[in-house]
C-alpha positions as CSV (number, residue, x, y, z in Angstrom):
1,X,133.3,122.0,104.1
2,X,132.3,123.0,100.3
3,X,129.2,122.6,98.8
4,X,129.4,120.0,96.8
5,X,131.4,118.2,99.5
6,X,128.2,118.2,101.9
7,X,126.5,117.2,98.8
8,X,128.4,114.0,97.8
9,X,129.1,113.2,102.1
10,X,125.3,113.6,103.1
11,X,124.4,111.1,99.5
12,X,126.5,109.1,100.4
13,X,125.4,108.5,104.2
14,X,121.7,108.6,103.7
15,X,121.5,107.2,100.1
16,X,119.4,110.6,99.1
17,X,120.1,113.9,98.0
18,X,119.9,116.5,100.6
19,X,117.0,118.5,99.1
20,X,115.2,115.1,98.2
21,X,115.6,114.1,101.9
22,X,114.2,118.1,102.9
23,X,111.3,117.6,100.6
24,X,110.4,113.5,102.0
25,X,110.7,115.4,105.6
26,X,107.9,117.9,104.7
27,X,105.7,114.8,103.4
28,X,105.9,113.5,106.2
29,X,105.5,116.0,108.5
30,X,102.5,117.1,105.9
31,X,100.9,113.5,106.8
32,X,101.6,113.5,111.0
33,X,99.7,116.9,111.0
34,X,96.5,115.8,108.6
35,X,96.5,112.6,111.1
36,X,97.0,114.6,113.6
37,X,94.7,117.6,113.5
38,X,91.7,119.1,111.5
39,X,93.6,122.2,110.0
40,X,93.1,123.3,106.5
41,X,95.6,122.3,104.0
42,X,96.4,125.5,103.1
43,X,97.7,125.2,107.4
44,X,99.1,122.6,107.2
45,X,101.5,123.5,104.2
46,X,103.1,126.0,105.9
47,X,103.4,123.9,109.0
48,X,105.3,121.4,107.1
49,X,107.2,123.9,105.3
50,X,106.2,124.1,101.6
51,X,105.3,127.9,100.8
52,X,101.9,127.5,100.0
53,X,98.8,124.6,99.1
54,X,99.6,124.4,95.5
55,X,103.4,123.5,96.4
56,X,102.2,120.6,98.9
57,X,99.4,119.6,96.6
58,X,102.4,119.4,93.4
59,X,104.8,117.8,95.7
60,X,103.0,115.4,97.6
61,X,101.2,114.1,94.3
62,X,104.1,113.7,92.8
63,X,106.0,111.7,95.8
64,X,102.5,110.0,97.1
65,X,100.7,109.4,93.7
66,X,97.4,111.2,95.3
67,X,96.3,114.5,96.5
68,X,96.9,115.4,100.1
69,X,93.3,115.9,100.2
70,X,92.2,112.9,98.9
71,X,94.6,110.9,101.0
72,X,93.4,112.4,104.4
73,X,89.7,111.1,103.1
74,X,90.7,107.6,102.1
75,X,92.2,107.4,105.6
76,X,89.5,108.8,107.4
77,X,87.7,106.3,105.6
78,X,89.5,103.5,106.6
């Protein structure tokens, strides 16, 4: 299977790109583990797969609308 076959045929089942559907993954998996445990971001980054903090912090800000950090406190909060 090409490429851009795998492209169109996973779009087209899941209704997302495949490297939008990778990245929503990592959130997620980002999330279970602040829930989850106590680790540092900069832990729990890798973890999840992003290759550093600054790549979660970018990513999940931009797909959450808040810092990881600041979303583990408001749920602690809670």
């Amino acid at each position: 299977m090409s490429v851009s076959h795998f492209a169109r045929s996973f779009k087209a089942s899941l209704g997302v790109s495949a490297h939008r559907w990778l990245v929503l993954r990592r959130i997620e998996r980002a999330k279970e583990l602040m829930l989850a445990t106590q680790s540092p971001l900069s832990d729990i980054a890798l973890e999840a797969g992003f290759s550093d903090q600054a790549s979660l912090n970018r990513t999940f800000r931009q797909f959450v609308g808040i810092s990881p950090g600041r979303w583990r406190r408001e749920l602690a909060e809670r």
